[in-house]
The first five atom37 places (N, CA, C, CB, O) and aatype in JSON, in Angstrom:
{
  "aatype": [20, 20, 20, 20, 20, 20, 20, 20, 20, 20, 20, 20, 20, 20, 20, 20, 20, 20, 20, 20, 20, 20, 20, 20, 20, 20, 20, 20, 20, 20, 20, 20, 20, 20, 20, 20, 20, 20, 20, 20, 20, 20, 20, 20, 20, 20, 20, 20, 20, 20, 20, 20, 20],
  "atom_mask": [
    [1, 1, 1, 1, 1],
    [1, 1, 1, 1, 1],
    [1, 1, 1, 1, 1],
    [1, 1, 1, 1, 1],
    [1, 1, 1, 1, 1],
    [1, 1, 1, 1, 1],
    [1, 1, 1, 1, 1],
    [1, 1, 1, 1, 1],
    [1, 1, 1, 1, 1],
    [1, 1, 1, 1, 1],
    [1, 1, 1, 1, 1],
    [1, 1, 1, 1, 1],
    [1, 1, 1, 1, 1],
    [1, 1, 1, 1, 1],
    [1, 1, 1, 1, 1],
    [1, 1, 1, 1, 1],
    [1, 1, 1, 1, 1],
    [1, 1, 1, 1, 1],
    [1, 1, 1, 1, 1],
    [1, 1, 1, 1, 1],
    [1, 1, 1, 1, 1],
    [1, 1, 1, 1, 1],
    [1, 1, 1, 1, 1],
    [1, 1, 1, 1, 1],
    [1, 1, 1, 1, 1],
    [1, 1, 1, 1, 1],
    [1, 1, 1, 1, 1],
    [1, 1, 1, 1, 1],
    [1, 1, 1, 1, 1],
    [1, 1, 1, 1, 1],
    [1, 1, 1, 1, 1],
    [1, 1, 1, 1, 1],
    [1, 1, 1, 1, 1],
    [1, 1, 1, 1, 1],
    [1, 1, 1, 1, 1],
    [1, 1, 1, 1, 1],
    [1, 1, 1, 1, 1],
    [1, 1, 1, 1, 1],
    [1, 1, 1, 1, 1],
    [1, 1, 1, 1, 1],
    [1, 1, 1, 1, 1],
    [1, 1, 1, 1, 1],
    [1, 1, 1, 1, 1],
    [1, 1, 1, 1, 1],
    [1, 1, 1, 1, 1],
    [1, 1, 1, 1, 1],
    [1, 1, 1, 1, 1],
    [1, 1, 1, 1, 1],
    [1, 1, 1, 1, 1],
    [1, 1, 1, 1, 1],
    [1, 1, 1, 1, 1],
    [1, 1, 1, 1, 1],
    [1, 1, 1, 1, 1]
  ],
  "atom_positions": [
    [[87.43, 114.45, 113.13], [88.64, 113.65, 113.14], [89.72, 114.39, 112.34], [88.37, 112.23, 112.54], [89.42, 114.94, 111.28]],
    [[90.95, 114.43, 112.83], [91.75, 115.31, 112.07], [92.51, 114.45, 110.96], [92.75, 116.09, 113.02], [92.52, 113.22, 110.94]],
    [[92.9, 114.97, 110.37], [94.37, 114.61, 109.46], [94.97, 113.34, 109.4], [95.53, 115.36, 109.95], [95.09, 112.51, 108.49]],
    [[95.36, 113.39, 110.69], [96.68, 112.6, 111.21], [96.07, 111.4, 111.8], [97.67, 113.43, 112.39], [96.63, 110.31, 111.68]],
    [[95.34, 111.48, 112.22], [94.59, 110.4, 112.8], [93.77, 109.33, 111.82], [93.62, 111.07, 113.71], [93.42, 108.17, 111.98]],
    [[93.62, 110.51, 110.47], [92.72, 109.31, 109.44], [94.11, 108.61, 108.9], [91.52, 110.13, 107.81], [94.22, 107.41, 108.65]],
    [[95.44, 109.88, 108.73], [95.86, 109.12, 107.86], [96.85, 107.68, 108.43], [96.56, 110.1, 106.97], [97.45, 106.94, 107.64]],
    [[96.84, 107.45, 110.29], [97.21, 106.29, 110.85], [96.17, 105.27, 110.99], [97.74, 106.55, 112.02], [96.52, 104.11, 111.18]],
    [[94.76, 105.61, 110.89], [93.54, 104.73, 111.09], [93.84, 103.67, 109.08], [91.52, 106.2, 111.38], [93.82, 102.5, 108.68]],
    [[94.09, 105.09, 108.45], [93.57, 103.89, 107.0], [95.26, 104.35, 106.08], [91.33, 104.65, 105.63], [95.73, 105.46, 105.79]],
    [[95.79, 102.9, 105.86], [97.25, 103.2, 104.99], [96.87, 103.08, 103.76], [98.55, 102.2, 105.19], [97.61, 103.57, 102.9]],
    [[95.66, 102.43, 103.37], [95.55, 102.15, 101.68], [95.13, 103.68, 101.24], [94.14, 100.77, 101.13], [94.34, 104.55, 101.61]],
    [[96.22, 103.46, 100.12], [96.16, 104.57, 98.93], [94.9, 104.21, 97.89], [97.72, 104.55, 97.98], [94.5, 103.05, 97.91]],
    [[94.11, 105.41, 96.77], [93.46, 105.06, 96.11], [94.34, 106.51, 94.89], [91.79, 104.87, 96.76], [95.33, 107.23, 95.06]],
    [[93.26, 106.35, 93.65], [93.61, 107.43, 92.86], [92.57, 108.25, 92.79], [94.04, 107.11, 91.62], [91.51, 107.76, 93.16]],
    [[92.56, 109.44, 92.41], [91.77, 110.71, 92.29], [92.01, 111.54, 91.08], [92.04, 111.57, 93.44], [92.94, 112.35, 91.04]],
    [[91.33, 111.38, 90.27], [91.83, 112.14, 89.02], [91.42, 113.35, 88.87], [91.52, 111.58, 87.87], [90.19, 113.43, 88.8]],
    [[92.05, 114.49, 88.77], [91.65, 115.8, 89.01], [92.04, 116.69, 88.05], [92.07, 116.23, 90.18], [93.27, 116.69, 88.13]],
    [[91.67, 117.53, 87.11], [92.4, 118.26, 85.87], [93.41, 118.77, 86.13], [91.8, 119.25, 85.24], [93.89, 118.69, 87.26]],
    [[93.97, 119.38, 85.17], [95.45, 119.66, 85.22], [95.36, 121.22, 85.78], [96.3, 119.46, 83.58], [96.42, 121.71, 86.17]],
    [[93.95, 122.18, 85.84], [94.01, 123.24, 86.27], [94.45, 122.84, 88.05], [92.6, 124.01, 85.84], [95.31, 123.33, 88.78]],
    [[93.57, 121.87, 88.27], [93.3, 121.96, 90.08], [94.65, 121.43, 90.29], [91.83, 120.83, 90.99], [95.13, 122.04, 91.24]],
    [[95.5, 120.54, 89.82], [96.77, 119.97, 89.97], [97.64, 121.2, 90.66], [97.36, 119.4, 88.49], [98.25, 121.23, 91.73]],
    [[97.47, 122.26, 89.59], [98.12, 123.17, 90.07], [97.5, 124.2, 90.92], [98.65, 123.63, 89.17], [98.32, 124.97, 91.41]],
    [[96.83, 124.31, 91.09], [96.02, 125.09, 92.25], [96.72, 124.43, 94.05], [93.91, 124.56, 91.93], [97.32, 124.84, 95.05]],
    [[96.14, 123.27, 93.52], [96.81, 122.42, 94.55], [98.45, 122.53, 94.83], [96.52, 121.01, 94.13], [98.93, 122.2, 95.92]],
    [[99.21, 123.02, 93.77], [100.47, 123.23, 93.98], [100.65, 123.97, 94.53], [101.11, 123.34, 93.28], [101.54, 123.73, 95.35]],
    [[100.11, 125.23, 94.6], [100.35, 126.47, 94.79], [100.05, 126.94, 96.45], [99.49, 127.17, 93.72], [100.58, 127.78, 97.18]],
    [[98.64, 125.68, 96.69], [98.61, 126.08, 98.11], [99.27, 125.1, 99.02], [97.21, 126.27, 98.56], [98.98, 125.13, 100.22]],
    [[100.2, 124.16, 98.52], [101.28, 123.43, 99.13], [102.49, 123.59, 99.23], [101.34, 122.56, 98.82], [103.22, 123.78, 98.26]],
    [[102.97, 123.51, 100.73], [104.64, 123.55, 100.68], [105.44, 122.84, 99.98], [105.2, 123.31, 101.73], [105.07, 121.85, 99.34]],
    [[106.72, 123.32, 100.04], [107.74, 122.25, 99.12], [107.63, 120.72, 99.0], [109.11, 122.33, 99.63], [107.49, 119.99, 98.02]],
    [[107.77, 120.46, 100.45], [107.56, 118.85, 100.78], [106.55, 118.44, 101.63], [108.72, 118.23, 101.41], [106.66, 117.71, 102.61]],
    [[105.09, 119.23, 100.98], [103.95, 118.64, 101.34], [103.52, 117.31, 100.39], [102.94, 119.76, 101.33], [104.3, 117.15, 99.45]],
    [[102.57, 116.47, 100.45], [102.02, 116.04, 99.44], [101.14, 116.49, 99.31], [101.89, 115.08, 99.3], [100.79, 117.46, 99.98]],
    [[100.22, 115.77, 98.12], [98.93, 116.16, 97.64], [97.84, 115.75, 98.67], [98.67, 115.52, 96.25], [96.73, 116.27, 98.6]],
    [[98.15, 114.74, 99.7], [97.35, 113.85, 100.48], [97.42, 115.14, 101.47], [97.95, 112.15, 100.95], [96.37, 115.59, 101.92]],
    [[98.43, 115.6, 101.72], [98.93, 116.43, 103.25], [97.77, 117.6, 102.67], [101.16, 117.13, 103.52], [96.89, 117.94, 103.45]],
    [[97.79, 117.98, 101.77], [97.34, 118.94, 101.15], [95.75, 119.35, 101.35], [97.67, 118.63, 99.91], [95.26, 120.37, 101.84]],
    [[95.09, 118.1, 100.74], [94.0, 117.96, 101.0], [92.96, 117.86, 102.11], [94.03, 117.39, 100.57], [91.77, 118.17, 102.09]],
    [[93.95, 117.19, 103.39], [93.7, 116.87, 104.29], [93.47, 118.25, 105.01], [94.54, 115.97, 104.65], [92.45, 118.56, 105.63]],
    [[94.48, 118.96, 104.84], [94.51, 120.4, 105.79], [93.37, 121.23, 105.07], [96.2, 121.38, 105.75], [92.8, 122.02, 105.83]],
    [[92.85, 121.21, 103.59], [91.93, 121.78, 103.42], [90.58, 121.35, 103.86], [92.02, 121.97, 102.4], [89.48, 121.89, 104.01]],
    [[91.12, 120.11, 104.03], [89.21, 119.59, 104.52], [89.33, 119.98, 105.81], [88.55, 117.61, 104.5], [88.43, 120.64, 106.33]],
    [[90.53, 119.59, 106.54], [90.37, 120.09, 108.24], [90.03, 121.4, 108.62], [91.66, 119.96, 109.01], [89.44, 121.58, 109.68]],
    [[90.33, 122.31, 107.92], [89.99, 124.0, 107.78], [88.88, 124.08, 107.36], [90.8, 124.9, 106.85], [88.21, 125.04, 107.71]],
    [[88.43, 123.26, 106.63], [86.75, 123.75, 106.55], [86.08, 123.43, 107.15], [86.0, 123.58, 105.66], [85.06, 124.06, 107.44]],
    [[86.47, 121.97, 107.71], [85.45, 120.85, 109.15], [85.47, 121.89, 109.86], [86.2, 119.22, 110.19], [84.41, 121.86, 110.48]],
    [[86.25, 123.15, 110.25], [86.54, 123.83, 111.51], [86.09, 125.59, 111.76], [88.14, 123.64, 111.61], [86.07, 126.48, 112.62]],
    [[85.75, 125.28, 110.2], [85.5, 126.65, 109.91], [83.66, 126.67, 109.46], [86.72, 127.17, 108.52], [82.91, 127.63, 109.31]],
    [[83.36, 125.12, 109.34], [81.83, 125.08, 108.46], [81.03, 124.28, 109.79], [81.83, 123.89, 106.55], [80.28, 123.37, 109.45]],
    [[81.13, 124.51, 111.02], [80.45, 123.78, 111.74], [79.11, 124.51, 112.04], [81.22, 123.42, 112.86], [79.05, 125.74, 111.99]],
    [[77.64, 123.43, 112.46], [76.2, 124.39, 111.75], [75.68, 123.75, 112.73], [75.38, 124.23, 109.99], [74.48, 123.88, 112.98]]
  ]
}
């Protein structure tokens, strides 16, 4: 299931607390006006696509 599709299937937000190293890790591999959600999503979709067994 991609991205876009989870993120129209489910609107509720939750929190994720993550250190202040990965915060920025996460910055770094996001565009200007990505979010953190957009962010995540494309990394899990790249690995769903890249880790299939």
């Amino acid at each position: 299931m991609k991205a876009e599709q989870v993120q129209q299937e489910v609107k509720e937000k939750s929190s994720v607390a993550v250190e202040k190293r990965t915060r920025l890790r996460l910055d770094k591999l996001g565009t200007r006006h990505e979010t953190y959600d957009q962010i995540i999503n494309r990394l899990i979709d790249f690995y769903e696509e890249h880790n299939k067994g």
